[in-house]
C-alpha positions as CSV (number, residue, x, y, z in Angstrom):
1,X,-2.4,0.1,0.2
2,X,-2.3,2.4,3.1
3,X,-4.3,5.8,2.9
4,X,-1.0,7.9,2.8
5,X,0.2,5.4,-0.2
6,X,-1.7,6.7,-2.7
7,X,-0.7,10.4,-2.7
8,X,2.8,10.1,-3.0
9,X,3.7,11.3,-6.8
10,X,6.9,10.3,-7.1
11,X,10.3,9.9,-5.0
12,X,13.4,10.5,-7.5
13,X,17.1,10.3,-6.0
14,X,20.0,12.7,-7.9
15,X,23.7,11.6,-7.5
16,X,26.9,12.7,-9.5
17,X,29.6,10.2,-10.2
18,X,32.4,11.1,-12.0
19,X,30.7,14.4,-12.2
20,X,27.9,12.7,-14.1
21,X,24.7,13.4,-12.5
22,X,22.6,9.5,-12.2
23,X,19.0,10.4,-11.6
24,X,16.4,7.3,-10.7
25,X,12.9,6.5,-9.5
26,X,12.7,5.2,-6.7
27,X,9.5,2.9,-4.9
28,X,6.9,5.9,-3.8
29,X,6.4,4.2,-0.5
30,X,9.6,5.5,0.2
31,X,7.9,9.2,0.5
32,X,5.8,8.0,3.3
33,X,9.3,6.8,5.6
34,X,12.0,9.4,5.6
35,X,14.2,6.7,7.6
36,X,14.3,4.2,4.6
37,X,14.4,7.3,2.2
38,X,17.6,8.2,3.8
39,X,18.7,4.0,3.7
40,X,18.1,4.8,0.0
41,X,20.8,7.9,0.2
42,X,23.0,6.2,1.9
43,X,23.4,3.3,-0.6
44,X,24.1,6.0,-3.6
45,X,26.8,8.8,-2.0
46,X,27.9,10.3,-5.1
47,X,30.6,12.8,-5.1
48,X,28.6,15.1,-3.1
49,X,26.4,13.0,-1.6
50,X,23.0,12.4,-2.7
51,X,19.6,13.7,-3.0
52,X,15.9,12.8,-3.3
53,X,12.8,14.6,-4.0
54,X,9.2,13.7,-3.2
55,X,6.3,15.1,-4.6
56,X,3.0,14.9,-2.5
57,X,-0.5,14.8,-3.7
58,X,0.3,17.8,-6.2
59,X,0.3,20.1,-3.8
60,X,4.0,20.3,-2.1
61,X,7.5,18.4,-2.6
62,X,10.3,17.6,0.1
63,X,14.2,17.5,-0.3
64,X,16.6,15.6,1.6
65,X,20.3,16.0,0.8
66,X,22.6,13.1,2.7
67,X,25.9,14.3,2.9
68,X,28.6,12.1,5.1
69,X,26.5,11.8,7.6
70,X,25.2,15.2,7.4
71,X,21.0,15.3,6.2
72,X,19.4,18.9,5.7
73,X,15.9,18.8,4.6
74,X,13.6,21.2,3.0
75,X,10.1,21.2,2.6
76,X,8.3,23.8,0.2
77,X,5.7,24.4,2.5
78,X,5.2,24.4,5.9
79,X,1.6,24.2,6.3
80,X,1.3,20.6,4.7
81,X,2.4,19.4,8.2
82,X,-1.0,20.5,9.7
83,X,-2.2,17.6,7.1
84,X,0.3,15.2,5.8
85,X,2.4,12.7,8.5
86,X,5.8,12.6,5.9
87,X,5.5,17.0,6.5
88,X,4.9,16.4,9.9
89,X,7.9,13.8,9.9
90,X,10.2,16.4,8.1
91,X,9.4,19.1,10.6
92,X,9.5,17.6,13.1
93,X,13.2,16.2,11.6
94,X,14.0,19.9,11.7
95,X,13.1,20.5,15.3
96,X,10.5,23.2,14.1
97,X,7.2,24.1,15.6
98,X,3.9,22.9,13.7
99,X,1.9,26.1,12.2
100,X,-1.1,27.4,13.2
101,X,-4.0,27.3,11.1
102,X,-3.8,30.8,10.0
103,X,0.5,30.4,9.1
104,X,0.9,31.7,5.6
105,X,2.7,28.6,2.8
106,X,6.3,28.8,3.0
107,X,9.2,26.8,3.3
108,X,10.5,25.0,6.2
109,X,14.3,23.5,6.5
110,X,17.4,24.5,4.9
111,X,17.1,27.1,1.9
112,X,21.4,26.2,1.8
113,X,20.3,22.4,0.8
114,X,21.6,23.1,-3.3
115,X,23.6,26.2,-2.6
116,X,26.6,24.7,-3.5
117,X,25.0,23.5,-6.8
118,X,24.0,26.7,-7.9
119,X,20.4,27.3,-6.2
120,X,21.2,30.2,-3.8
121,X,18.7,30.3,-1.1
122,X,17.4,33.3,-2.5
123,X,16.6,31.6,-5.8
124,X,14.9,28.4,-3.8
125,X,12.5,30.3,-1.7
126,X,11.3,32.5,-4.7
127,X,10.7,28.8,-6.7
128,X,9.2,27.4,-3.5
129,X,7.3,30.6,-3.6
130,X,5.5,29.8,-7.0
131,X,2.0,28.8,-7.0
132,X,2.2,25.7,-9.4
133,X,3.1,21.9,-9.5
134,X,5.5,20.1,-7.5
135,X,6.9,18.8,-10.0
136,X,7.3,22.0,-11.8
137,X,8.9,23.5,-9.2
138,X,11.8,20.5,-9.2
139,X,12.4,20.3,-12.4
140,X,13.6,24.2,-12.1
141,X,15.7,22.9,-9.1
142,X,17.2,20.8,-11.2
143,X,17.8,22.7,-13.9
144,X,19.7,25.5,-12.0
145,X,21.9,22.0,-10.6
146,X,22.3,20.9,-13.7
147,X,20.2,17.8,-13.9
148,X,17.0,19.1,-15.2
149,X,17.2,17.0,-18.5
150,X,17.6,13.7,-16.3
151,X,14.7,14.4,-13.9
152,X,12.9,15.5,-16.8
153,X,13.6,11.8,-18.2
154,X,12.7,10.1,-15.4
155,X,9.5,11.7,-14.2
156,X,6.0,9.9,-14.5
């Protein structure tokens, strides 16, 4: 096991079909390779694309959204790329600078990501905002998409 292995909660990909949202595990080495994360994606396109979330260590989640060809990515807090390579791979994904030391927590990527599944970006900085759990914080992404009782299933 390698020593970024380990800390990888969960990855879970979200697609509708038939507007029935299908939510999954998937392997959590996955969270460690955001090219084979979005290999994942692509193989489940749903009717409006497909998502996955990774949780990290406790401490932060990422989102990637593949739509067409067309990924956007969030991660709920910037600063976890001064310390964990998959943040450091998202931002750097994004073409944002690294924080310094002193940067306050806050979210890095595109706050549009659910928009059009009823998270406003408004509504998804305040949850990224929240000091608690990753996966707290998803499963009230979820719920305001309307799949929070299909993560909630699926989640270790």
């Amino acid at each position: 096991m390698s020593d970024t292995e380990g800390v990888v909660d969960f990855v879970v990909v979200a697609y509708r079909e038939a507007g029935r949202w299908l939510v999954e595990t998937a392997p959590r080495e996955l969270g460690n390779d955001l090219g084979k994360l979005v290999a994942v994606l692509r193989e489940r396109p749903g009717d409006a694309g497909s998502l996955a979330f990774v949780s990290v260590d406790e401490d932060f989640f990422y989102a990637a959204r593949l739509i067409g060809d067309d990924l956007r990515l969030l991660l709920s807090d910037v600063t976890a790329s001064t310390d964990w390579p998959m943040a450091r791979d998202v931002v750097e994904r994004l073409g944002l600078p690294f924080p310094d030391d002193d940067d306050q927590a806050q979210p890095a990527g595109d706050l549009t990501i659910f928009a059009d599944l009823g998270v406003d970006p408004m509504s998804l900085a305040a949850i990224c905002d929240l000091d608690t759990y990753p996966d707290e914080l998803l499963l009230r992404i979820a719920a305001r998409a309307g799949f929070g009782p299909q993560l909630d299933d699926v989640l270790p």
